[in-house]
N, C-alpha and C positions, 0 to 999 in steps of 0.2 A: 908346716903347721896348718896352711891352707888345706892339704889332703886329709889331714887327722879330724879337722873342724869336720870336712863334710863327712868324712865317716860316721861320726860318733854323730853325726845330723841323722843320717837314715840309717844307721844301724837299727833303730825301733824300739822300744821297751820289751824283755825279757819275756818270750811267751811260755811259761816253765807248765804250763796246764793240758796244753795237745803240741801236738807238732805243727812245723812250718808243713804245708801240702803244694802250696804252689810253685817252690821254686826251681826253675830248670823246667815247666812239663809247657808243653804248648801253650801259645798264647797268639790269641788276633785282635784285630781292633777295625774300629768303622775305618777309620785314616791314619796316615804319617805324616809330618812336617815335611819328612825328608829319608833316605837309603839309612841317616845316620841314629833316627831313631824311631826304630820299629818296635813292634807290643813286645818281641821277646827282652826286650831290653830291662822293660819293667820286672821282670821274672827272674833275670839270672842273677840276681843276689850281688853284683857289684856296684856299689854305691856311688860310680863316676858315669854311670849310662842312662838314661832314661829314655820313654815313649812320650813321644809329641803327638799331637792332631793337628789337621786344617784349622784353619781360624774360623770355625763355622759350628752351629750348636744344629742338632744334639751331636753326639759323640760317643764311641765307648769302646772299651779295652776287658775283653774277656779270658780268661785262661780254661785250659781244660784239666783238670785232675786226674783224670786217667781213669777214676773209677767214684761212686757216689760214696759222698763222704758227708758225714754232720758239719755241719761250718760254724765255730763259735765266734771265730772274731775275725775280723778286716782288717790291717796295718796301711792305712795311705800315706806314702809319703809325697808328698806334693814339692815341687817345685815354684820357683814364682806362681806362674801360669797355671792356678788349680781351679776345682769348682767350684763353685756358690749355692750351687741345685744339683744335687742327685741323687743315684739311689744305687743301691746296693741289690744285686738279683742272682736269683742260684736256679738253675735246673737240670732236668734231665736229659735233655737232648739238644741245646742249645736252640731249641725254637720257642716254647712256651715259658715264660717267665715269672717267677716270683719276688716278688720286692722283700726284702728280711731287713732294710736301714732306708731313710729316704730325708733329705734335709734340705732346706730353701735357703739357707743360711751358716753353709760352709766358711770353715775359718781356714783353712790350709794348714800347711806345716807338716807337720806329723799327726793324721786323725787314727785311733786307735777305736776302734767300734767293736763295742761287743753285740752279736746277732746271735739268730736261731735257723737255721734251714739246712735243708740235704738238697743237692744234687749233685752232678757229676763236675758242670759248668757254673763259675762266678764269674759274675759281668759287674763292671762301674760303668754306666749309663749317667752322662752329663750333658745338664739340658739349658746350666747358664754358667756363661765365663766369668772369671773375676778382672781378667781383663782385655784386651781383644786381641792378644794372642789364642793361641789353642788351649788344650787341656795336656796337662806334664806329669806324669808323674816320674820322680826316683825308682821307686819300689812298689809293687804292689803285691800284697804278703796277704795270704791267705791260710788259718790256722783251722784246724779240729782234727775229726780223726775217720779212718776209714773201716770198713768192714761192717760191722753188724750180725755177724754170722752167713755162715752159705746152706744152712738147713732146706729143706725145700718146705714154704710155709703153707700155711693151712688155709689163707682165706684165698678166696675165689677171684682171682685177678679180671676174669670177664665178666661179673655181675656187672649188668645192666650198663655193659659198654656199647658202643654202637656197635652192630653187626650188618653186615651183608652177603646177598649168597647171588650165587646161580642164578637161581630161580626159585621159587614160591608153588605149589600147587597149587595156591588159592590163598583169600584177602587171613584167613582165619589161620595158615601155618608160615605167618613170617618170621625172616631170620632171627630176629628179636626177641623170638617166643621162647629160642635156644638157649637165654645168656639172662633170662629174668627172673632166675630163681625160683618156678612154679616147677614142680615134674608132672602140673595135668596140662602145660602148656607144650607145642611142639614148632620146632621145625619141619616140614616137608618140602621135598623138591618135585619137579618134573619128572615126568617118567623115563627120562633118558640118558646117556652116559657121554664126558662126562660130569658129576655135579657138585658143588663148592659150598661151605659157610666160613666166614672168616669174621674176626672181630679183631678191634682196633682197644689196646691195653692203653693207650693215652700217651705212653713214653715208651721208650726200649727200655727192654726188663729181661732177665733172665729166667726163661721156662726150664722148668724142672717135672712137671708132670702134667698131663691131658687126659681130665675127665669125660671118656664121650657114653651118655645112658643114652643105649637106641631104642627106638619103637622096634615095631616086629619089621619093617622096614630098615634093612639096616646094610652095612655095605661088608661085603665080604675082600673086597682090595679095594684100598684107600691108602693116603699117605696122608700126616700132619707134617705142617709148615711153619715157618717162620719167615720173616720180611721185614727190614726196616725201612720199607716205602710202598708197602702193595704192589709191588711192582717184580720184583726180582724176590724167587721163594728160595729157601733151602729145605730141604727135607731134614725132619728127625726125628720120625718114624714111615715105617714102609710094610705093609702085610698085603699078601694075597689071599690068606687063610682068617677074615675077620669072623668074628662068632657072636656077632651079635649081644646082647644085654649089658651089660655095665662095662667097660671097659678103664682100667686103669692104667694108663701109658707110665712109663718114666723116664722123660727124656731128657737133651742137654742142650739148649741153643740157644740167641738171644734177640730179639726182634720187639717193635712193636706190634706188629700183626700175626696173628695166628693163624692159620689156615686149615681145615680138617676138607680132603681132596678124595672126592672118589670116584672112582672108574670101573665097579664093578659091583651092583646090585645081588644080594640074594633073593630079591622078590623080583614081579612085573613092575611092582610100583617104583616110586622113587624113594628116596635117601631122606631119613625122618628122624631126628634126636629130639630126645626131649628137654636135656640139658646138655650144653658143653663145657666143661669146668677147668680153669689156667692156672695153675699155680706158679709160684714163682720162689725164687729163693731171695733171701737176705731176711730182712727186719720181715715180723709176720704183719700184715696190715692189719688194721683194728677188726676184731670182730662188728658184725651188727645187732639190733637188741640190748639188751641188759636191762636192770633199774633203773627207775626213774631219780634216783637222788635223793637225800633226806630232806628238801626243799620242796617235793611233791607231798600233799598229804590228800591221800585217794581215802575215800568216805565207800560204806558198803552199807544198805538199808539196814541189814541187819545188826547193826552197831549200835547200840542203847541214843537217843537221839541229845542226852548228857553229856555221854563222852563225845560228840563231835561239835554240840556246843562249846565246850570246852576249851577242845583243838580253835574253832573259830573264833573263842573269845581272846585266845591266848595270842592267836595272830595277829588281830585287831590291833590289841593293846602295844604290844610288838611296834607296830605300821603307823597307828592312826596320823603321828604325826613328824614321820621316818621319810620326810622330805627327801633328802640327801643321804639316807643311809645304805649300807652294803648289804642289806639283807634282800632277797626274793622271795615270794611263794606261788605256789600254784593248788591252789584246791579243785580236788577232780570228784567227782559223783556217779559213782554207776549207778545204773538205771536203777530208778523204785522211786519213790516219795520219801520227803524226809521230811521232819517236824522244828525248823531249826531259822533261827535270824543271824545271817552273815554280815554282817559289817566289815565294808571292803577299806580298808587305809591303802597306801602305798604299795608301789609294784608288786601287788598282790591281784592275783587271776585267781575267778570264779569259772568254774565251766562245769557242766554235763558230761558225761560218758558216753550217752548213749548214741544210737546211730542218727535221730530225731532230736529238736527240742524236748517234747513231750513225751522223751523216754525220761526224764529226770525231772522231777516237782518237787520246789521249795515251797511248802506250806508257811511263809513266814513275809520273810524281807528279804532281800538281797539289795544292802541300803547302802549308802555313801550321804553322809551330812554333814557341817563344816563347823563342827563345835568347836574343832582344835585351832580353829582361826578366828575364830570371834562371830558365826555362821557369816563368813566369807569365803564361797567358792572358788572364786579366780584362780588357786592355788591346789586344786584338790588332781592334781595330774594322774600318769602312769599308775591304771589301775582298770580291769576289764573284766565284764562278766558275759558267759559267751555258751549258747547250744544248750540251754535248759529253762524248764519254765517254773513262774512264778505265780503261784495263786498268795496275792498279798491279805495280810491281816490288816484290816479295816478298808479293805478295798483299792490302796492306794501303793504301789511302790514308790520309792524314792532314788532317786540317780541321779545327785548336785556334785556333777562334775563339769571340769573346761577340756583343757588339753592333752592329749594322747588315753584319752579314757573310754575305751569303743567300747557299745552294745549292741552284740551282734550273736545274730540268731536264737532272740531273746522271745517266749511268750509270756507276755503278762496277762493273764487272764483281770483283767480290770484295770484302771489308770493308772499313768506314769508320771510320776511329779520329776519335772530336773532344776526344782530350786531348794534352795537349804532352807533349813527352820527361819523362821522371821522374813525369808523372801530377800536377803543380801544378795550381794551382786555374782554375776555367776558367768563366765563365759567359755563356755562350750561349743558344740559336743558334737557326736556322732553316734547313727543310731543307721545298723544296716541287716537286711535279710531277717527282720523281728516285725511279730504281729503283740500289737497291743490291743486289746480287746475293745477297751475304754477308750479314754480320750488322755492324749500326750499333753501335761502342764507345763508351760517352760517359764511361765511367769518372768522372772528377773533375768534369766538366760538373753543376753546379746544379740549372739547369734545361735545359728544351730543345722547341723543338715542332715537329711536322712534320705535313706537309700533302700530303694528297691524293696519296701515292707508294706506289712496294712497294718492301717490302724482305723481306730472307730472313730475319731475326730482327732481336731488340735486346738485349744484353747485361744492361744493370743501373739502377738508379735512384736518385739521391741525393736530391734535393728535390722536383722538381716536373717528370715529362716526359709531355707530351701529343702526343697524336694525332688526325687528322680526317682521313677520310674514306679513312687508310692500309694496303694489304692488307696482311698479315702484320705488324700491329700487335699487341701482348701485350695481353689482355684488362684489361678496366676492374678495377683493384684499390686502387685512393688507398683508404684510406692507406698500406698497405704492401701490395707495392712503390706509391712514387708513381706509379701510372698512369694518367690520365685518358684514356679511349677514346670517339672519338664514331664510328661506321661509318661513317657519310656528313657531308659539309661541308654545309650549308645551299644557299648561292649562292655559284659562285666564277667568274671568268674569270681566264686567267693571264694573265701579262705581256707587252707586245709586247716582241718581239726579232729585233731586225739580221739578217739572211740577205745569200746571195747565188744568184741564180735560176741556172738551168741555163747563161743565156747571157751569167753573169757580172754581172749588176744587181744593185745591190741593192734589196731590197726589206725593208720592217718588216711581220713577219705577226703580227697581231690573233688571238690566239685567240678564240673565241665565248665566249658565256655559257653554265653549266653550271648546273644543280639536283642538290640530291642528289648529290652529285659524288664517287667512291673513285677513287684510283689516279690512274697518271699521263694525261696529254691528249694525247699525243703524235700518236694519230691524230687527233686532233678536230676540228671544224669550225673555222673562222678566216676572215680578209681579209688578204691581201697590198696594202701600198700600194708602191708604188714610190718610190726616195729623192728622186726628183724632184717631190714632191707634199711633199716636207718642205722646211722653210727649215733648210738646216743650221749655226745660229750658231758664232760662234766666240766665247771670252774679251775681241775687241774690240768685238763688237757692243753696240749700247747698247737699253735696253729701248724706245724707239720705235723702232727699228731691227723688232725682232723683233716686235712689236705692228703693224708693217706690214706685216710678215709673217704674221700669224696672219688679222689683218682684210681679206687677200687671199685666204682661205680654203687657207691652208697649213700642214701639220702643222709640229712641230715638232720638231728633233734638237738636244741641244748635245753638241758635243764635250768632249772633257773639258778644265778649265780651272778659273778664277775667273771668274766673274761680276759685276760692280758693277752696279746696276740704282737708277739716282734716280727712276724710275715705278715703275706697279706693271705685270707684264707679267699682260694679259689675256686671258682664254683665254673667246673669250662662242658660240663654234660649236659645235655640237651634232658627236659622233665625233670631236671634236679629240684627235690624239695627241702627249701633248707627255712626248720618250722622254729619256734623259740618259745618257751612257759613259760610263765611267771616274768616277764620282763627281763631277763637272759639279755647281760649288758657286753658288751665289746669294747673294751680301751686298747687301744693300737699306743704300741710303745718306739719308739726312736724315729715318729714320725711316719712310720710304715699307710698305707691306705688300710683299712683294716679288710674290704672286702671287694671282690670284684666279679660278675659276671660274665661270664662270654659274650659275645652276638651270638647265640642259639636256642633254639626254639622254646619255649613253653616253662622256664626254669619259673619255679615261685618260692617268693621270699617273704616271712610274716614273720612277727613276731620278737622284733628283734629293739632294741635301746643301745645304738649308738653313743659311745660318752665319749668324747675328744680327749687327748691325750696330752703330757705339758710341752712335749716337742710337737709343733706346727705339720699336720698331716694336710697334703695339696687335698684330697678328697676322703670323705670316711663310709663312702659306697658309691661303685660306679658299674651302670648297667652299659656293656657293649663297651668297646675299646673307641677309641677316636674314631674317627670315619668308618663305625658299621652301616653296611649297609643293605644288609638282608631281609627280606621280609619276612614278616611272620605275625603276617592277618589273620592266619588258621590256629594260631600257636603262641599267642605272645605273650612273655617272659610278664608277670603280674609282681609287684609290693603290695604289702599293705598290711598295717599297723607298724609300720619301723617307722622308727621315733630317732632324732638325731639330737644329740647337747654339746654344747659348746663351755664350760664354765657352769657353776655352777655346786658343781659336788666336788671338785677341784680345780684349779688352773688349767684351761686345756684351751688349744689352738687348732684350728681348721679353714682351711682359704675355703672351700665350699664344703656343702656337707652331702648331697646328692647331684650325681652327674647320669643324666640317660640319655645314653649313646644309638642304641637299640630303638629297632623304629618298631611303633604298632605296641607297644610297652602301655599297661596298665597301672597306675599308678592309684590305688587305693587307698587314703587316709593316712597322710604322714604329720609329724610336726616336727619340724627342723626350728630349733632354740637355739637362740646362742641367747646363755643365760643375762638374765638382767638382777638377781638377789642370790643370796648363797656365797659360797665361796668361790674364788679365783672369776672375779668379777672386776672389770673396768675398762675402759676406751683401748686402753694399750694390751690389758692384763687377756681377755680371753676374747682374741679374736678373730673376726672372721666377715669376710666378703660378702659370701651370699650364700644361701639355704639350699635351692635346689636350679640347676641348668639341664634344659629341655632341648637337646642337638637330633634326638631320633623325628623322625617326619610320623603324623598316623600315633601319634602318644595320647593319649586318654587319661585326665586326674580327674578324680574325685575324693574331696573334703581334702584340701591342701590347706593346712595349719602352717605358715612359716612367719616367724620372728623375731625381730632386731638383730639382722646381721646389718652390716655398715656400708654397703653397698647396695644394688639393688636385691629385691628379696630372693623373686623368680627370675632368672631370664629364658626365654622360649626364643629359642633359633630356630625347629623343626618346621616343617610347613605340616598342614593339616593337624595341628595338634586343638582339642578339647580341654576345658577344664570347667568341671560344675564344683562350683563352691571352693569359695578361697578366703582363709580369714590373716589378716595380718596386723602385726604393730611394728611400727618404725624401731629404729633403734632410741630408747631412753636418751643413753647417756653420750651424744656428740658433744665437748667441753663447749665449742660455739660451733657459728655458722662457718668460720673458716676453715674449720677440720672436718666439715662436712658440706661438698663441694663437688660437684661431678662437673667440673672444668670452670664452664664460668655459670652453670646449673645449681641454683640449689637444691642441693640434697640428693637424694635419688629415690626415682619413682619405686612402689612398692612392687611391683609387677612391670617386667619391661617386653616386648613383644619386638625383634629384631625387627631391623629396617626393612633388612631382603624377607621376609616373612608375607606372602600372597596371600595365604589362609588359616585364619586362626575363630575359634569363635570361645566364649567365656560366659557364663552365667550365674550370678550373682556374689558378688565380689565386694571385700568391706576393707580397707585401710585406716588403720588409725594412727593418730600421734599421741604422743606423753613426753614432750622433750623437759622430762623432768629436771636437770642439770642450768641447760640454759632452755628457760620458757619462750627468748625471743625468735628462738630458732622455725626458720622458713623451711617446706617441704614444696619442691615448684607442682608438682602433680602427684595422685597417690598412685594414676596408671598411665602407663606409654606406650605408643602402639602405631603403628605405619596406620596411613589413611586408606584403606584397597576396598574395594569390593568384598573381597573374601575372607576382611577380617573386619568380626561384628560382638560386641559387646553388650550384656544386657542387665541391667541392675546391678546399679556399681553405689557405692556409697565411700564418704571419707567423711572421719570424726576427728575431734580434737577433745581429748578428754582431761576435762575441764579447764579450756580452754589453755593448755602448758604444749604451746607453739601452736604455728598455723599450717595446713596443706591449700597451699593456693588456688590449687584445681582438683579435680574428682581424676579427667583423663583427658592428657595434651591440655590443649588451652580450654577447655570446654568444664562448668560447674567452678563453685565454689565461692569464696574462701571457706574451709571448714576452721570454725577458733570459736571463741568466747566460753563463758565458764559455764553455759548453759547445755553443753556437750549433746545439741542437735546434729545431727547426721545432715552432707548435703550428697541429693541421690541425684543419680542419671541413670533413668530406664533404658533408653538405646544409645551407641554409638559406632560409625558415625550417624 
């Protein structure tokens, strides 16, 4: 009877939709208990055997399927001895991983997990015990299906892979220039024999044909390679009779490295291609290009200036007060003048077309006001207008918004008002790479910070408004008026942004990196990539969709929309640009991380609205993996306008919401929320730790929004890390002071700067409370920070508004009490 129990125990539920794929094919693992149970045990389908581990975390037991398959579902049968934390990961060569399941809160038994991912390899990666034994399983059953076809596909497996060669004739023919999809760009070698370009496909993949287009420089014997290490080639193709011009190979081998090999020039010169092209067999990877989605609505001057009134009034009304809803837009302007008053509501994007601000003129408004709230701003979130100018009627724009609301690369030819009708309360904003002519009003605005622009004055100062690197910025005065001034920004690059070239393309121009940086960039150096080098997703795409996209060397664009992603999409190429419209949301389903970058050079990320999911994701963006430690002072990977929520539009859970791994990282304007109104709101209901954790050394923020997670806000581990402008609010709702508790601390500081931290410096910094719930609630400091030399703080402010709790100090033991219902700010210029 005992034998039959455990049978019919791990037998598993009925998978009648794909086949079982795992069982019987190899399998390994980090460890074994013991000779008696080793990883194949998990595999062979007899329900009296299982795979143990050492008694030590992490752990994992992976199998190999013999060939890349779609994976739909997981079967774990667990033993006592299961996990608490882990994660479910599939790939192609067993070195790079994707997470497709991820849970902190494992039941055991029999877990039955439906996922989404291809590769060859599934891994269970366990990182906490349930008890202090090992990790056990019975069974480990992996289901879907395999094939996809063996066509040989169409897209270009070496777009924009890394390459390297021989040699170089010079800075202007490197190997690079072979695999970027230009035919006016080239490789060339040296002039002598003999000479190499190889490029690296990301994984092992099966080559099926080799595009080589030569210059008149071309090789008359050469062989193509294959290698799954750079190291050891095979041939599969070989001529001593090459003929120059286009070359279309069709070969059969499997590697991740290509190699194009030659030893016999028909010129004096060297060996010159202008592209080299990989194809591969199986699933065809995503094309790049396409439309932009019926959520984009692009405007042409010559369009009656009625009907695109129209289009904008019909959006408005749509948005105005679509807090929480599933809709996006993005309104685009090719270049010309238009006659027209935009009213921006909810995750709706305003932008220009053109290569300039001042290729695009709104004769009108381009307003945001807070009718729909009673004219109360604090609410008027996710919504941007961006690269075109505004000659306003009556002189005056208006922009009464708070959080996640940028204006950037904005001319207003006359003043900018950023408070609502009646002058209600209003806490913002961000304002970067824009010239205002006039004079910026922020009247009832808080706080406020702007970056790297000119303007023709600034009216007045309530709490806390900073400036970097801004002409016509009012001199450093904190504490009264609050002004923090710094002349020049540190490091900045700005953000890519959607164009349309001369002869109607588009294209996404990269601005350069800057030092020392004042004023706007308008003229500055950049890269145009054309739309056809990005995969443009849509709201149906699934995240291996777009992860074949990326691992074909293709940027990436989403339109605006929702997102549901059950992997984590990964972003592992060096200059990958992954841009976002109309506020393009990401909900990560069973817990997965929804996104991850490598540690490599220069990748830039904009555009994006993180929204948490109802199973608890450990992170929901993480730049560089644990312990990177590469530099890239010349190159570094930039954010900026990604927005994170926690609760809010639903029930969702997040232990942090941004993690930077990666040193010399730019972090440009985020607001990490874990919501405080809306749905799936409450202490227990939607939550989460902390907003954003700083582990890279040389990391650079500017305009950090983060709050009410229930731990500290920031934590900064890195050394040498910068942050200009930082606005926060504690968490509302702790039921009391004993559930909010950092040991025998109360509370936790809003900003924490690690012990072992030598060097850190910050510029003006605002923490507030609202313990609305329980008002008696104690905050010990709004900021915490080791006492060094090298770590120096400047205009810091803590409020209590209206006087609902108290923050007992501003930073450490130094300033404060901030309380009373009179919601005076208590400031500290320096410390220490």
């Amino acid at each position: 009877m005992a034998a039959l129990i455990l049978q019919c125990l791990v037998a598993g539920p009925a998978q009648a939709a794909d086949p079982l794929l795992s069982q019987g094919k190899p399998a390994t693992a980090s460890s074994s208990e013991g000779a008696g149970t080793p990883a194949s045990a998990a595999v062979d389908g007899a329900p009296g055997t299982r795979w143990s581990s050492t008694f030590s975390d992490p752990q994992w037991i992976q199998v190999d399927l013999g060939a890349t398959a779609t994976v739909t579902s997981v079967v774990l049968q667990w033993e006592a001895a299961h996990a608490t934390a882990f994660r479910i990961q599939v790939s192609g060569d067993a070195s790079a991983w994707t997470d497709v399941y991820s849970t902190t809160t494992g039941t055991g038994g029999t877990q039955t997990l439906t996922v989404s991912g291809s590769g060859r390899y599934v891994r269970v990666y366990g990182t906490a015990r349930a008890t202090a034994y090992g990790y056990s399983l019975w069974e480990f059953q992996v289901y879907g299906t395999t094939g996809g076809g063996t066509a040989c596909g169409s897209a270009n497996a070496a777009l924009n892979r890394p390459a390297t060669a021989s040699s170089a004739e010079g800075a202007g023919t490197p190997a690079s220039a072979a695999v970027d999809g230009a035919t006016g760009t080239r490789w060339a070698s040296a002039f002598s024999d003999p000479q190499w370009i190889q490029v690296d496909l990301g994984s092992a993949q099966q080559v099926c044909q080799v595009v080589l287009q030569w210059e008149a420089a071309y090789a008359t014997a050469f062989r193509v390679q294959v290698s799954g290490d750079a190291s050891t080639w095979t041939d599969v193709y070989s001529t001593t009779t090459g003929t120059g011009g286009t070359q279309t190979l069709n070969v059969s081998g499997s590697g991740r490295y290509v190699r194009v090999y030659g030893t016999a020039r028909a010129t004096a010169y060297g060996y010159s291609l202008w592209e080299l092209t990989v194809r591969t067999t199986g699933t065809t990877t995503p094309p790049g290009g396409g439309d932009l989605g019926p959520n984009v609505h692009v405007f042409d001057p010559s369009t009656p200036a009625a009907t695109i009134q129209s289009t904008l009034d019909s959006v408005f009304t749509q948005m105005e007060s679509n807090q929480f809803g599933l809709q996006r837009h993005a309104l685009l302007f090719k270049p010309g003048s238009y006659n027209v008053n935009a009213n921006i509501g909810f995750y709706t994007s305003i932008a220009g077309l053109g290569r300039n601000p001042d290729d695009v003129t709104i004769n009108g408004q381009v307003r945001v006001d807070a009718g729909w709230f009673g004219g109360n701003a604090t609410q008027n979130f996710w919504r941007s207008a961006e690269n075109l100018s505004i000659t306003p009627s009556g002189g005056t724009n208006q922009w009464a918004v708070s959080q996640a609301a940028p204006f950037r690369r904005v001319h207003v030819r006359g003043n900018l008002n950023l408070a609502p009708s009646g002058y209600g309360w209003a806490s913002g904003g961000y304002i970067a790479d824009s010239r205002i002519d006039g004079t910026v009003q922020p009247y009832s605005q808080q706080q406020w910070f702007t970056r790297d622009s000119n303007i023709g004055g600034w009216l007045n100062g309530v709490w806390n408004m900073v400036f970097s690197g801004v002409v016509g910025a009012p001199a450093q005065s904190f504490p009264e008026p609050p002004y923090t001034t710094l002349d020049t920004s540190p490091v900045t690059r700005e953000k890519p942004y959607l164009y349309v070239d001369a002869s109607g393309n588009y294209q996404v121009f990269v601005p350069a990196l800057r030092q020392n940086s004042r004023g706007v960039s308008w003229a500055g150096a950049g890269t145009s990539i054309p739309l056809s080098q990005f995969y443009v997703a849509k709201p149906s795409d699934t995240a291996a969709t777009i992860n074949a996209a990326l691992a074909s060397g293709l940027h990436l664009l989403f339109t605006p929309g929702i997102y549901h992603v059950g992997q984590t999409i990964n972003v592992t190429r060096a200059n990958t640009v992954v841009l976002g419209l109309g506020y393009a949301t990401i909900i990560p389903d069973n817990g997965v991380v929804p996104m991850r970058v490598a540690d490599v050079d220069g990748v830039k990320v904009a555009g994006l609205l993180f929204d948490a999911g109802s199973v608890n994701s450990p992170i929901l963006m993480e730049v560089g993996p644990t312990g990177s430690a590469a530099t890239h002072a010349a190159n570094p990977t930039s954010i900026q306008d990604v927005f994170f929520r926690i609760g809010g539009a639903h029930a969702g859970k997040a232990t942090t919401s941004l993690v930077v791994n990666s040193d010399n990282a730019i972090i440009d304007h985020i607001w990490a929320w874990r919501g405080d109104h809306g749905t799936g709101i409450g202490w227990t209901v939607n939550t989460a730790d902390t907003g954003l954790i700083v582990n890279g050394d040389d990391v650079t923020a500017y305009g950090l929004f983060v709050e009410h997670y229930q731990k500290y806000q920031v934590v900064w581990n890195g050394q040498r890390g910068k942050t200009i402008f930082f606005q926060n609010e504690m968490p509302y709702d702790p039921p009391n002071q004993a559930a909010w508790m950092n040991g025998s601390t109360r509370g936790y500081a809003s900003y924490k700067v690690a012990d072992s931290v030598t060097s850190h410096e910050a510029w003006g910094l605002g923490a507030y409370c609202y313990f609305n719930v329980d008002p008696s609630i104690v905050a010990e400091r709004g900021f915490e920070t080791p006492v060094a030399a090298g770590v120096r703080f400047h205009d810091l402010l803590t409020v209590s508004l209206g006087g609902n709790g108290t923050i007992a100090h501003v930073v450490n033991n130094t300033g404060g009490p901030a309380q009373g219902t009179d919601t005076i700010p208590v400031k500290v210029v320096t410390f220490p």
